[in-house]
C-alpha positions in Angstrom: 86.6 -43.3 54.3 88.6 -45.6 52.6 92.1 -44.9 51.9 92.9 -46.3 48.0 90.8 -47.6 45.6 92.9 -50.8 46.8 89.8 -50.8 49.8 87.2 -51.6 47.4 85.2 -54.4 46.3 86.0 -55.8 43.0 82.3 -54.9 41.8 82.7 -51.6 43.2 86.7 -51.5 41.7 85.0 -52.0 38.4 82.1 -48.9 38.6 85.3 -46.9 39.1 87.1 -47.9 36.9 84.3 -47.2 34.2 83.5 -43.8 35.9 86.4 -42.6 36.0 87.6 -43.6 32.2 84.4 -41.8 31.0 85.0 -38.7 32.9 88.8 -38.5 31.8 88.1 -39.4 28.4 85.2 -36.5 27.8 87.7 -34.4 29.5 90.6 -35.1 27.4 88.4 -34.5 24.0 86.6 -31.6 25.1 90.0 -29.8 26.0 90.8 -30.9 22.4 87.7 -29.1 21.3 88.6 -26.2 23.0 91.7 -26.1 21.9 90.8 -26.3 18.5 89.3 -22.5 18.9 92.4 -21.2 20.5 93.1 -18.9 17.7 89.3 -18.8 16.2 87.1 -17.3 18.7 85.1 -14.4 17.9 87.3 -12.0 20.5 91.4 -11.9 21.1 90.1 -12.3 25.0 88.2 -15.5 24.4 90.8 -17.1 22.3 93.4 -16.7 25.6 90.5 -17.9 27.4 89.6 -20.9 25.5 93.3 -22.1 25.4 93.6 -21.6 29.1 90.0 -24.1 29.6 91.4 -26.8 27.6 94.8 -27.3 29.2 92.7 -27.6 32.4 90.1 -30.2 31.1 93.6 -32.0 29.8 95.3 -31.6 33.3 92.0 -33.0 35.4 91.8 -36.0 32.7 95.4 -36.9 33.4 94.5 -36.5 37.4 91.8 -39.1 36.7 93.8 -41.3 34.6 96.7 -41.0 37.1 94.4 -43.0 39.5 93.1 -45.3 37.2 96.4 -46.5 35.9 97.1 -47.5 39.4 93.8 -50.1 39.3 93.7 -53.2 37.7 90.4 -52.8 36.2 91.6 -50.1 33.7 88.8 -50.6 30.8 92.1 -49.4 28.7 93.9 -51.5 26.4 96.3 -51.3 23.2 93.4 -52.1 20.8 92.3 -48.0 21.5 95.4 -46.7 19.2 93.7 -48.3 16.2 89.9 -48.8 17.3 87.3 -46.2 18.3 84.8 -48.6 19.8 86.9 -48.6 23.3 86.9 -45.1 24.0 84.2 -43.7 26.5 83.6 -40.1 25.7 80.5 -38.4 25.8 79.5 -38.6 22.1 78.7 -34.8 21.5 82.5 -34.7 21.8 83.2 -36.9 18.9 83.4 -34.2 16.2 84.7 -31.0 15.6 82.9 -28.2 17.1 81.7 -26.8 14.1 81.5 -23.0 15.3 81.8 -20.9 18.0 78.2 -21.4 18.7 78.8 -25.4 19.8 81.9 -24.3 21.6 79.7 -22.2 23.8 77.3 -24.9 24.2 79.8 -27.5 25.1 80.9 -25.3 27.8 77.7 -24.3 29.1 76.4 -28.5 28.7 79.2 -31.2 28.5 81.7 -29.0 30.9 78.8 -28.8 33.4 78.1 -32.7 33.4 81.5 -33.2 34.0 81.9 -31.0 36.6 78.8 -31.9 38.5 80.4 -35.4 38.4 83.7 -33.8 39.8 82.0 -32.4 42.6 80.4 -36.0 43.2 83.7 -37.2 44.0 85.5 -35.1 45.4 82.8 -35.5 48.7 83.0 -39.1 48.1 85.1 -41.5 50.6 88.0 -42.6 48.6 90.3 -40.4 49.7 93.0 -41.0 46.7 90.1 -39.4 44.6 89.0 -36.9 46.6 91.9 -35.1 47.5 93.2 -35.1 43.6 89.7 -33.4 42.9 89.5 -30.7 44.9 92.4 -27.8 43.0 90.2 -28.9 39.9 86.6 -28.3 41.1 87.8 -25.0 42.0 89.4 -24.5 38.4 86.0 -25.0 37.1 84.2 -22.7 38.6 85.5 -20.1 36.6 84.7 -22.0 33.1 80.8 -22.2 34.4 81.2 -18.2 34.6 82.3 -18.4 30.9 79.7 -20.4 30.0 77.1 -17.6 31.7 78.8 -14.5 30.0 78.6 -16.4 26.5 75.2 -17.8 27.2 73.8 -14.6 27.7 75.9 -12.8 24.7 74.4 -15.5 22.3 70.8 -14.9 23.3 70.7 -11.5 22.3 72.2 -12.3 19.5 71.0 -12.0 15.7 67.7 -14.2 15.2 69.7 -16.5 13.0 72.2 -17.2 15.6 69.6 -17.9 18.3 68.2 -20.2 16.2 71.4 -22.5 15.7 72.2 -22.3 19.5 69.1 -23.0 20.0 69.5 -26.5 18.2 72.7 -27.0 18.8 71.6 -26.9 22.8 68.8 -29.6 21.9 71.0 -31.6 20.7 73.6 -31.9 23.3 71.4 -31.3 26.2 69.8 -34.7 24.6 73.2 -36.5 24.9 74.1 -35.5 28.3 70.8 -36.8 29.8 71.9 -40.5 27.8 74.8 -40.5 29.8 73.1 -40.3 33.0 71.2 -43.6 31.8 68.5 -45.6 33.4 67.2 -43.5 36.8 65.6 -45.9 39.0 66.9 -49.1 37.6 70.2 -51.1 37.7 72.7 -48.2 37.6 76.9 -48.0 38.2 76.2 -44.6 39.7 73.8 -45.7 41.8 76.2 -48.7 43.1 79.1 -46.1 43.9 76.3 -43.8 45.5 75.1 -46.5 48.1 79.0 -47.4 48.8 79.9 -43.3 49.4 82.6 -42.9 46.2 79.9 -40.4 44.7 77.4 -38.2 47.0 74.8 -38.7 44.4 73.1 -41.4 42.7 71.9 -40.9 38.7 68.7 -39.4 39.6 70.5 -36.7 41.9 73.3 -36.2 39.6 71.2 -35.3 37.2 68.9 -33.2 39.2 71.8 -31.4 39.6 72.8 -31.4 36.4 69.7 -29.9 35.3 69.6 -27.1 38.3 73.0 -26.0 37.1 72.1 -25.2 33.9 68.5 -24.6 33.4 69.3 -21.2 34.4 71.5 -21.0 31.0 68.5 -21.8 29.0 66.3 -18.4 28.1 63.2 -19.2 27.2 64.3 -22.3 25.5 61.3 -25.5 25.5 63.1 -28.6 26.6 60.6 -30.8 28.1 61.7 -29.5 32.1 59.4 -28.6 34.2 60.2 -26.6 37.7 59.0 -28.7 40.8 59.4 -27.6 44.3 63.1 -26.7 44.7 64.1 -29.5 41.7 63.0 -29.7 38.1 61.2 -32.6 36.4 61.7 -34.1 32.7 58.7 -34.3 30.5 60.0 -37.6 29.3 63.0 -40.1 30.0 65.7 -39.7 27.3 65.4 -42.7 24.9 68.0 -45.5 26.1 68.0 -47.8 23.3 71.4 -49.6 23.0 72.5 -47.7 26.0 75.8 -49.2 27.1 76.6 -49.0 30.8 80.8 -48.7 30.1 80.3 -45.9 28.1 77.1 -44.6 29.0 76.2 -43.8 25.5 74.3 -45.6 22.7 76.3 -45.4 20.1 79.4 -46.2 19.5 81.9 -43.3 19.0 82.3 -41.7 15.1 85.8 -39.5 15.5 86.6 -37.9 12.2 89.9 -39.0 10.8 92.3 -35.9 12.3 90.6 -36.1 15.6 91.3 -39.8 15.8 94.7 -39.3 15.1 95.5 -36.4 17.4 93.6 -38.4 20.1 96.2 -41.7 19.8 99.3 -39.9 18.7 99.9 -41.4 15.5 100.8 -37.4 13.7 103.6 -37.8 16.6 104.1 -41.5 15.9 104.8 -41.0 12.1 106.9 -38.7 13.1 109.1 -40.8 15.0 108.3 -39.0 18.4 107.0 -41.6 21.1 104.9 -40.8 24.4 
């Protein structure tokens, strides 16, 4: 076990450091996503509940943040209040969830990936990790009953609806199977895998991934296949210009108010400072 991230190897300091800025930066912008249907969602219940998930995806990306502030390979730097090319979220994130339909999705997708990656962690050997993990794995295991609830609500719903959850799953299932990036090839999960910081390389984190929320999907064709006691994908998700920092192929589009919100400059203009 080792003690502090302090313990590490620079190479290994470095995976981290990367890991951990992409899980605290999805988490940060998917709380904002949820918050943005605080007072939208389609029940008085939901809207308490949505506000309540996204001041816990903002409290676990400050715990992560807490620990990478402490390393000196923080990827972070001044250039992120004015550029959108340094920032590492997941890019399903970078826009507006249009309805409640892609909130739901997000939930039952995006919060899944990150939470399988929590889990990862949190039985890792670096201690200062682990033990900040282990109050928010527990937190989350009440947004992955959320996500079953609204999962099952949506696919009774009208045929219309089906159909744009139906593509709006696609579409995000697509992007959360980038960020797991190259299985079997030169890989930062893997690297923290062999070394103990996760308990899973890409190819099991995934697995996961996919065994978590298959069961989500109806009778939805995504290319998955069960095997055994795993699944198997049809096909490898297409990694051209897949960038190992940000573990996405593109670089991220924010819309202007989401920018803003995201490096204070509504509070900066007015006068108010971090």
């Amino acid at each position: 076990m080792y003690e502090s991230t302090d313990d590490l190897s620079a190479e290994l300091r470095q995976d981290l450091a990367d890991w951990l800025l992409t899980i605290a930066d999805s988490k940060s912008i998917l709380g904002l996503r949820y918050a943005e249907w605080s007072t939208g969602a389609p029940e008085l219940e939901a809207d308490v509940t949505i506000s309540a998930m996204a001041q816990y995806e903002m409290g676990h990306a400050r715990l992560l943040l807490g620990v990478l502030s402490k390393m000196e390979e923080d990827p972070r730097t001044e250039a992120r209040s004015t550029d959108m090319a340094p920032w590492r979220n997941m890019a399903s994130l970078d826009r507006p969830a249009p309805s409640w339909i892609e909130v739901v999705v997000l939930n039952g997708l995006v919060d899944a990936l990150l939470t399988v990656n929590l889990e990862a962690a949190m039985n890792g050997n670096v201690a200062q990790v682990a033990n900040r993990l282990r109050k928010a794995v527990s937190e989350e295991e009440y947004h992955t009953l959320h996500a079953q609830a609204w999962f099952e609500r949506m696919w009774t719903a009208p045929p219309e609806i089906v159909g744009r959850f139906s593509d709006a799953i696609r579409t995000t299932w697509a992007d959360c199977l980038v960020w797991f990036g190259p299985v079997g090839a030169d890989n930062s999960l893997d690297r923290l895998a062999a070394a103990g910081i996760l308990d899973g390389d890409a190819a099991t984190l995934r697995q996961r991934f996919v065994t978590m929320t298959m069961p989500l999907m109806g009778d939805l064709e995504l290319g998955v296949a069960a095997e055994g006691d795993g699944w198997l994908l049809g096909a490898e998700p297409d990694l051209q210009g897949w960038d190992p920092a940000s573990r996405r192929v593109n670089l991220p589009d924010f819309d202007e108010a989401s920018f803003a919100m995201l490096t204070g400059a509504h509070a900066r203009a007015m006068g108010v400072e971090d």
